[in-house]
Residue, then its C-alpha position, 0 to 999 in steps of 0.5 A: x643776520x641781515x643788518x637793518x642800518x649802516x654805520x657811517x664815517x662823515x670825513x670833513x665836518x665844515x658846512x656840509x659835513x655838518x649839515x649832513x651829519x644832522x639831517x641823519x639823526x634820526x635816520x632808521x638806515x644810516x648811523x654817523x659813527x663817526x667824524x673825521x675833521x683835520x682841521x684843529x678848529x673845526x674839530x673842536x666844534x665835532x667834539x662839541x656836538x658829539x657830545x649831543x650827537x653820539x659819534x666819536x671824532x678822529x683827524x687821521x682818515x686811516x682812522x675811518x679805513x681801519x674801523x671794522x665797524x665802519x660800512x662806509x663814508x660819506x666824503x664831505x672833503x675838498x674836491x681835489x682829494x675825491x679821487x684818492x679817498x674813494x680809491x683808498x675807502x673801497x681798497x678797505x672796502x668801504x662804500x662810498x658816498x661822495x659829494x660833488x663833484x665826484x672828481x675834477x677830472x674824467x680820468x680821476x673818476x673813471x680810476x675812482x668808479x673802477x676801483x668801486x667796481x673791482x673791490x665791489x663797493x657801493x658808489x654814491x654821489x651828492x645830487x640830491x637835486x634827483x630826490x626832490x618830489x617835484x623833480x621826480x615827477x618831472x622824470x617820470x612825465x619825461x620818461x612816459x613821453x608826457x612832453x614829447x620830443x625834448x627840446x630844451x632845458x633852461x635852469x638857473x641856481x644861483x646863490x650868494x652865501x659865498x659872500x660869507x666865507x672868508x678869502x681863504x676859504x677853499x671853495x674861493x679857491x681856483x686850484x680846489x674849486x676850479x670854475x666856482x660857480x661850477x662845482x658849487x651849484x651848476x653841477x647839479x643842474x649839468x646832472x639833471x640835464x644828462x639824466x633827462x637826455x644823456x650824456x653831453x657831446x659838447x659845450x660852450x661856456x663863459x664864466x666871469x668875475x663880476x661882482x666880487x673878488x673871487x678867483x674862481x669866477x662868480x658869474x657862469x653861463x653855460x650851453x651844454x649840447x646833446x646827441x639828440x640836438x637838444x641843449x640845457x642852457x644853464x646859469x650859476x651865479x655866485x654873487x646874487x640872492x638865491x634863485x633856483x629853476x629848472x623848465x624843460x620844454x617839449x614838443x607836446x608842453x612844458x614844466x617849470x619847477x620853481x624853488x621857493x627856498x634854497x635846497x638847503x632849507x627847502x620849503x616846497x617847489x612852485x611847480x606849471x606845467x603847460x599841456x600840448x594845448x596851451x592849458x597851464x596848470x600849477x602845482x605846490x609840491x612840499x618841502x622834504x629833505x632831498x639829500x637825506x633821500x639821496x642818502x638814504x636811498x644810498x643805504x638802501x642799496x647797501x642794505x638790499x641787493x634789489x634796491x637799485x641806486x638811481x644814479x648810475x656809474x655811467x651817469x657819474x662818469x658822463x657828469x664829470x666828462x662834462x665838468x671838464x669839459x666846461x672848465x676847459x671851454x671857460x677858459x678857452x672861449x671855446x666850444x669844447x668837445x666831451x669825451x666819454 
């Protein structure tokens, strides 16, 4: 019998873990099952919340491997456990969703993509930035040559909601969250990049503390290089009031999409698109969650072996290439080469 949803592990109930937890509630595709939460905290505010939401709560992760009525996990964890939660999740054989970064090194993701392959498990990664309707468009119009020969891509998302977290919290750190500005917002835009133009050859990048007392940086600016000769300017910054854009310029015109709102908490996108004859339209694109598209699309593809996951493991693989690649170039001020 074809099974019509799936039920689910969220491993880590911080943040995102809560935040993810609740945008699914009412999903026809996904049911969080269960939480896994070590922090003795936190997960007194899992059992809390079980009590409205439904799900029963854990600390041991072996826990979620050992539920037989487990199809997959969602990893909401530091990054530097990524890598040896998916392999263990797909030895038992549990699909993964994993929020980014998938890895903090190219090796650690090609050891996690390969064990997702050889135990034939389903991989899916937290860019839900490829989900927004706004975006979608672009990726369309980009694809049917409406612009032309790509030249450059500026983006921004900037935020300062770190500003709230306490010293010690793990996403300060530069040990877990190596280049801050980085793995906390920049990544998504790195990941809208190649999915416009490929995977990355090299990269300049700066990362600075400026404004606050972060060890890991608050202020990136980033030149990512592609094959073709075209370059994504990219800036994250840590320590301003929420700014989010992404305009990709071609030979026949250009589209700027503007976020009104954090994605978080989306309240549409402002988006213009300027034609090959320098007429410029403007159009307002309305709020809907993105991450539990990106979920669910993830379900989907669990649920219909003819739904395609349209983030591809070549795509995850080229994304963390680059991740390392501007972590190296941020501290050696150089230009860095990107492996693949």
């Amino acid at each position: 019998m074809q099974k019509h949803q799936i039920q689910v592990a969220v491993i880590g109930y911080g943040w995102w873990g809560q935040t993810i937890t609740k945008i699914l509630q009412d999903s026809p595709l996904i049911d969080v099952a269960l939480v896994v939460e070590v922090s003795a905290a936190v997960k007194i505010k899992a059992q809390e919340d079980a009590k409205t939401l439904g799900f029963r709560v854990e600390e041991d992760f072996q826990a979620a491997l050992q539920d037989a009525q487990i199809d997959a996990l969602i990893l909401c964890t530091p990054h530097l456990e990524h890598s040896h939660q998916i392999i263990a999740g797909a030895k038992a054989q549990k699909h993964i969703f994993c929020e980014k970064p998938l890895c903090l090194s190219f090796t650690d993701a090609q050891k996690s993509i390969q064990a997702c392959i050889d135990h034939k498990v389903a991989l899916g990664i937290g860019h839900e930035r490829r989900f927004e309707q706004a975006m979608l468009m672009l990726s369309e119009r980009v694809r049917n040559g409406d612009l032309g020969t790509l030249l450059q891509i500026e983006a921004n998302f900037s935020q300062n909601k770190f500003l709230n977290l306490p010293p010690d919290n793990w996403r300060l750190s530069k040990e877990f969250a190596p280049c801050g500005p980085l793995s906390a917002t920049g990544i998504h835009l790195v990941d809208l990049a190649i999915s416009l133009l490929g995977p990355a050859s090299s990269v300049y990048a700066r990362l600075n503390t400026l404004a606050t007392s972060f060890s890991n940086g608050d202020t990136l600016a980033i030149s990512l290089n592609f094959p073709s000769g075209a370059t994504a300017l990219i800036s994250a910054i840590l320590a301003t009031p929420f700014d989010g854009r992404f305009c990709v310029y071609g030979s026949k015109g250009w589209i700027e999409i503007r976020d009104r709102t954090h994605p978080e908490h989306p309240t549409g996108w402002d988006v213009s698109h300027c034609n090959e004859k320098g007429e410029i339209s403007k159009t307002f694109y309305a709020p809907a969650s993105s991450v539990r598209s990106n979920l669910e699309s993830f379900a989907k593809s669990i649920l219909d072996p003819q739904h395609r996951y349209p983030v591809s493991l070549d795509e995850m693989r080229a994304n963390v290439a680059a991740l390392e690649a501007i972590m190296e170039s941020a501290s050696s001020q150089q230009i860095v080469t990107i492996k693949h």
